[in-house]
N, C-alpha and C positions, 0 to 999 in steps of 0.2 A: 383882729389884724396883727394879733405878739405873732413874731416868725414862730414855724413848730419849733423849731431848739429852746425855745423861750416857756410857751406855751404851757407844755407838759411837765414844767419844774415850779409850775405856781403854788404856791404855799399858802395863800390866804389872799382876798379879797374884800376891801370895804368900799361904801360906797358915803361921800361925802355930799355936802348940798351941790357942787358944782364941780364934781370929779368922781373917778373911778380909779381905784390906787389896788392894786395888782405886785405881789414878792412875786419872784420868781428866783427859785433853789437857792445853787451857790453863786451866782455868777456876782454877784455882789452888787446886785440893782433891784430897783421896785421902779415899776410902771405906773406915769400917767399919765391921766386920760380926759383930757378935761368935757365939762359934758357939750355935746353938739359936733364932739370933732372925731374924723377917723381915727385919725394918728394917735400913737401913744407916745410919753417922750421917757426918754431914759432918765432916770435919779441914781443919787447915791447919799447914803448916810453915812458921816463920815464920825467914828468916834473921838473924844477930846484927846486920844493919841495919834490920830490920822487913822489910824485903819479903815477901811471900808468894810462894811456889815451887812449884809441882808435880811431885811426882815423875813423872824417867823408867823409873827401875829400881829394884826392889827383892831383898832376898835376906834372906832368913829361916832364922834357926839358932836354935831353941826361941822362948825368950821377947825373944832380940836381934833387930831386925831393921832393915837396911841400908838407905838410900836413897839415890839420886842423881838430882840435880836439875842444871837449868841454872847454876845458884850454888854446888851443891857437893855434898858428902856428910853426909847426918846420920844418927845411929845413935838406936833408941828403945830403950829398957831394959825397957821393958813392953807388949811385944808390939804396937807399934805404936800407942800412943794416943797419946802424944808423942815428938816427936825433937829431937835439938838436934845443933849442926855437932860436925863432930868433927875440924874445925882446916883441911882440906882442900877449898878454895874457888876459883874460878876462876870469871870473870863470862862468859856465855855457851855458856855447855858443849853440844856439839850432841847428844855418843852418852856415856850413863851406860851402862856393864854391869858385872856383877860375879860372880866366881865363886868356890867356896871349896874346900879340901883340907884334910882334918883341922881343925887350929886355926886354920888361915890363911885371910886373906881377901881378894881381890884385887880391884882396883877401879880402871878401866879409863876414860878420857873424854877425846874429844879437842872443844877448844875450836872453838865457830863459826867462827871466823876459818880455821881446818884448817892452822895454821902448828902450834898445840901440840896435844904427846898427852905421855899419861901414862898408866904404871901405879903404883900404889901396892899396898903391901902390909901389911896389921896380922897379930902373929901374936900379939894379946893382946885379939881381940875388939874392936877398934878404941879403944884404951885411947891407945896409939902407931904412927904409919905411918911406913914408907921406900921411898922411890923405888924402883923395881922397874923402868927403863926399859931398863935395864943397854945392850947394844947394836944396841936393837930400832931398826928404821929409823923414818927421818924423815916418817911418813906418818899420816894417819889413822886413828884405831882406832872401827872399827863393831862389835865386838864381841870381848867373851874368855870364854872359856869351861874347864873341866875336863873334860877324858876321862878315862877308864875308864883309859885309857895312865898317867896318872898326869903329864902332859907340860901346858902350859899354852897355849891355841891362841888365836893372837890374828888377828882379820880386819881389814885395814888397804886402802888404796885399790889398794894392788898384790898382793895377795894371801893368801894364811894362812900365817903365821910361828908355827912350834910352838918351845916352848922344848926345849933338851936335858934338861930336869928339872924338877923346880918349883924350881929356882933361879930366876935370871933370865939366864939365857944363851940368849941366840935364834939 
């Protein structure tokens, strides 16, 4: 039920215990949807400078659920109705991805400019983060991901760099 102008600019989808949370492009909103209801309701995340942002990516673990935007990373406490930063900011962020292992959560973007990347890691829920870039090349990260392997897979402009662990040893 997103109008089509809505629709066809979605960017990522999670699904929480009792919602359905929906980016859509630029328009500076995410959708939701709570479960049992037609309607979607319009959101917005607002950075701790006012800007409004639209999420790239999201990642959902019950009632938490992750976001990352061109401005940065915000976590919601409640299932996505509201998010706030969670300390982890960068102005122009091209590629948000995030992936998680047991209590850990990793979270991956490399800046528009394609000179910075980063991985970050919370293993408190996003409570506290630390650098995870350990001796991963100097390239762009278009995605990270979790296997089944248990190993951390990251896709960067020269190819797929897997860790030796879910350390941070690449």
């Amino acid at each position: 039920n997103l109008p089509s102008n809505i629709a066809w600019t979605i960017n990522d989808l999670v699904v929480t215990n009792n919602n359905l949370i929906a980016s859509a492009g630029g328009s500076g909103f995410y959708y939701l949807r709570p479960k049992g209801s037609p309607e979607w309701i319009e959101k917005r995340i607002q950075t701790p400078q006012g800007i409004y942002t639209t999420p790239n990516a999201f990642l959902s673990t019950g009632d938490i659920v992750f976001s990352g935007s061109r401005f940065g990373i915000y976590r919601s406490l409640d299932e996505g109705n509201t998010f706030d930063s969670v300390g982890i900011s960068a102005m122009d962020m091209s590629v948000v991805s995030f992936a998680k292992d047991k209590n850990r959560i990793y979270a991956g973007y490399t800046r528009s400019s394609g000179n910075d990347f980063f991985v970050w890691f919370s293993d408190d829920l996003g409570e506290s983060w630390k650098s995870g870039n350990g001796n991963l090349p100097n390239k762009n990260i278009h995605a990270i991901s979790d296997l089944a392997l248990r190993r951390l897979v990251v896709a960067t402009d020269d190819g797929i760099f897997l860790s030796s662990n879910l350390g941070m040893t690449w």
